[in-house]
C-alpha positions in Angstrom: 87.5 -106.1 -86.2 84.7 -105.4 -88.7 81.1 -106.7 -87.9 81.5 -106.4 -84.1 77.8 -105.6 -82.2 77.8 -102.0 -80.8 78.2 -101.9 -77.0 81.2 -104.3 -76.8 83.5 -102.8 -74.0 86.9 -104.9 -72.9 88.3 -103.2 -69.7 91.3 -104.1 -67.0 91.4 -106.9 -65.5 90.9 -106.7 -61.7 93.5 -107.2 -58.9 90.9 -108.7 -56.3 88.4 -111.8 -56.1 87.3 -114.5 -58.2 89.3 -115.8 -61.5 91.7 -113.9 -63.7 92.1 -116.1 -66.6 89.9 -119.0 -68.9 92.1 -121.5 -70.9 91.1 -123.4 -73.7 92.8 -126.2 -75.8 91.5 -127.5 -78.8 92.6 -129.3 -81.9 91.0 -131.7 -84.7 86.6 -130.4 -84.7 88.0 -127.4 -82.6 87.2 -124.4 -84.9 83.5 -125.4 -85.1 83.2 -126.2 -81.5 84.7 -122.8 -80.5 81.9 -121.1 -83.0 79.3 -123.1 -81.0 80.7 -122.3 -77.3 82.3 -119.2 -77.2 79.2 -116.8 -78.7 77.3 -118.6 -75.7 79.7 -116.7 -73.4 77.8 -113.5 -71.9 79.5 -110.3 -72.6 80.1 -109.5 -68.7 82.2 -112.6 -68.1 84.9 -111.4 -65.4 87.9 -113.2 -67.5 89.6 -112.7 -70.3 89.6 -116.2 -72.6 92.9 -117.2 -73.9 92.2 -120.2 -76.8 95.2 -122.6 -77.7 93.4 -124.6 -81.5 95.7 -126.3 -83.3 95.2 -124.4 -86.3 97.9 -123.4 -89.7 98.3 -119.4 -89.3 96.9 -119.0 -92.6 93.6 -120.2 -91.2 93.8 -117.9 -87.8 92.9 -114.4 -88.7 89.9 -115.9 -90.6 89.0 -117.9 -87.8 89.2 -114.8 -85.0 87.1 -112.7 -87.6 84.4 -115.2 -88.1 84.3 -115.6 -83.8 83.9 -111.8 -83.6 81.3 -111.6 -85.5 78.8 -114.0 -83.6 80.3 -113.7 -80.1 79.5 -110.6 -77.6 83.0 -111.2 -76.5 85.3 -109.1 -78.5 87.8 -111.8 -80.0 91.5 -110.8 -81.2 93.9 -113.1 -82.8 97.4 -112.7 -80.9 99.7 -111.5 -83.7 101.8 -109.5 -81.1 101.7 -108.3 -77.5 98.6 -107.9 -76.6 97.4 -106.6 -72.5 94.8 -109.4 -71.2 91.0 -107.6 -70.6 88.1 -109.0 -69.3 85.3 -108.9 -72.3 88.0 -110.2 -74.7 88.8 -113.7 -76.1 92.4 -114.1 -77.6 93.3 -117.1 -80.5 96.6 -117.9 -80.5 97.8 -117.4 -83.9 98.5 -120.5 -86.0 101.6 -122.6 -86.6 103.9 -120.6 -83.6 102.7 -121.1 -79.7 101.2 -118.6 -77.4 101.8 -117.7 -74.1 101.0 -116.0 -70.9 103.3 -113.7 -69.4 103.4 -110.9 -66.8 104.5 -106.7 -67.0 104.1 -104.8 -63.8 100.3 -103.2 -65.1 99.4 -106.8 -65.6 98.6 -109.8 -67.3 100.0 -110.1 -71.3 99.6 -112.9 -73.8 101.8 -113.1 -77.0 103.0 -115.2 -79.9 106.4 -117.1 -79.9 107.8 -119.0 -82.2 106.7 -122.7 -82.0 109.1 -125.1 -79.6 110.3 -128.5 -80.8 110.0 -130.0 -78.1 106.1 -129.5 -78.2 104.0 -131.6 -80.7 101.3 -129.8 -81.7 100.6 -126.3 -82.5 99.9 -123.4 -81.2 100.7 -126.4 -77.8 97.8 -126.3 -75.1 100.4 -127.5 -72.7 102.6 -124.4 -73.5 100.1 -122.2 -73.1 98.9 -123.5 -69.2 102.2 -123.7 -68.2 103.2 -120.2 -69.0 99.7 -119.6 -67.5 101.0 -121.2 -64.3 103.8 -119.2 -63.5 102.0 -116.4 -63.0 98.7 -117.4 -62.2 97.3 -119.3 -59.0 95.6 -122.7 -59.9 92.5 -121.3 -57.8 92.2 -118.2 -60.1 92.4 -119.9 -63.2 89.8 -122.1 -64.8 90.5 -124.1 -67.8 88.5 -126.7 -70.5 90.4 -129.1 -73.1 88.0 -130.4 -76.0 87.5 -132.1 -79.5 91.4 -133.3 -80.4 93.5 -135.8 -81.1 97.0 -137.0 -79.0 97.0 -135.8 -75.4 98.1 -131.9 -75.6 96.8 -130.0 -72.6 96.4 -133.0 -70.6 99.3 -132.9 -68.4 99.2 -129.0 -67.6 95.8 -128.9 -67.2 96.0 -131.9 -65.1 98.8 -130.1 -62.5 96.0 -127.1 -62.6 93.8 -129.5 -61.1 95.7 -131.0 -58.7 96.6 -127.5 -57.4 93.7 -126.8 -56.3 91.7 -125.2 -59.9 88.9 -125.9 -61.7 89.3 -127.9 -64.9 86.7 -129.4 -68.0 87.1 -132.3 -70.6 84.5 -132.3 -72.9 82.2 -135.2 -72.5 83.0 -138.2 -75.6 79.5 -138.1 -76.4 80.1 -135.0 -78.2 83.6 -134.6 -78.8 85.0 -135.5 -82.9 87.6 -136.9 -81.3 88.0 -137.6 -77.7 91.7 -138.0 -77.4 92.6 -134.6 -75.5 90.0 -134.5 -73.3 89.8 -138.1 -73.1 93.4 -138.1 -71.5 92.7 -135.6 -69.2 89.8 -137.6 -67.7 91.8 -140.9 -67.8 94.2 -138.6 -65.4 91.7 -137.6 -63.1 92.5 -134.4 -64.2 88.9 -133.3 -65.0 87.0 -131.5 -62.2 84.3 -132.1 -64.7 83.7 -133.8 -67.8 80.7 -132.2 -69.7 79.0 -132.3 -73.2 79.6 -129.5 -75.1 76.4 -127.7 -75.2 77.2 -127.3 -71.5 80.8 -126.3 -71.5 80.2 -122.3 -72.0 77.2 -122.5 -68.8 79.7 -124.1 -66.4 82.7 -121.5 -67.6 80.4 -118.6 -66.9 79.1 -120.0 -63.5 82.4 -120.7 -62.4 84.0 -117.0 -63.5 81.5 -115.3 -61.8 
């Protein structure tokens, strides 16, 4: 994508130590949160970042433009199949659901048409779930924020208790703290945070 910073390098995932995947579920404030947190994310972190907004597809490509502009991360909107590198942030497209899957040289995430029986879209909830049938809870981390209803909070809440490391953003800060508010009311949360600290805490806990 145009604009990106020179030096930006994305490279395979590694097969030993520490986490393998960042989740992040968002909905109503969501893109201007994500234009806050994710530029504060360094260029080395050791995950790739797989973002679930609830977001019309006409809106996505513009959005995952705009994020590679400002952020060190290189940051794709997931119009197809697309191999899972540390360095790169991927924005489910808009309007259909994304998902994590697994081919034998590794992790993948893609678009899939949008499932009635989730509410919201592209669903948070989808997304962890693929995420934990091929991912342990210990090497994931994930962070639900700003949104209305409760997506995200039941598969990010079975991430916690299995042992991973999950964030709500704090309702001090959040436009609207249904999401993450759920989670929290769940016990769900490993911790809830404001979101000027959200990016700090993902970092620290990736490397």
């Amino acid at each position: 994508m145009g604009g990106r910073p020179r030096g930006r390098l994305t490279v395979q995932m590694a097969t030993t130590g520490g986490v393998d995947l960042v989740l992040i579920g968002s909905s109503t404030g969501g893109p201007a949160l994500l234009t806050q947190l994710l530029p504060q994310l360094p260029a080395t972190l050791g995950a790739p970042v797989v973002v679930a907004q609830h977001i019309p597809a006409s809106f996505t490509g513009t959005l995952a433009r705009r994020l590679d502009e400002i952020c060190a991360l290189r940051v794709h909107e997931v119009d197809r199949i697309m191999t899972l590198r540390r360095g790169g942030v991927y924005l489910g497209r808009g309007s259909a659901d994304v998902v994590v899957a697994r081919r034998t040289d590794g992790l993948i995430v893609k678009s899939v048409p949008a499932a009635a029986e989730y509410r919201w879209h592209p669903s948070v909830d989808r997304l962890v779930a693929s995420a934990r049938r091929h991912v342990d809870a210990h090497r994931m981390v994930c962070a639900l924020l700003t949104g209305m209803g409760d997506d995200g909070a039941t598969e990010m809440a079975a991430v916690h208790r299995a042992g991973g490391r999950t964030i709500a953003e704090a309702e001090e800060t959040a436009v609207v703290w249904g999401m993450p508010g759920d989670l929290t009311r769940r016990g769900g949360a490993t911790e809830v945070l404001p979101s000027y600290a959200i990016a700090d805490r993902l970092a620290g806990w990736v490397r």
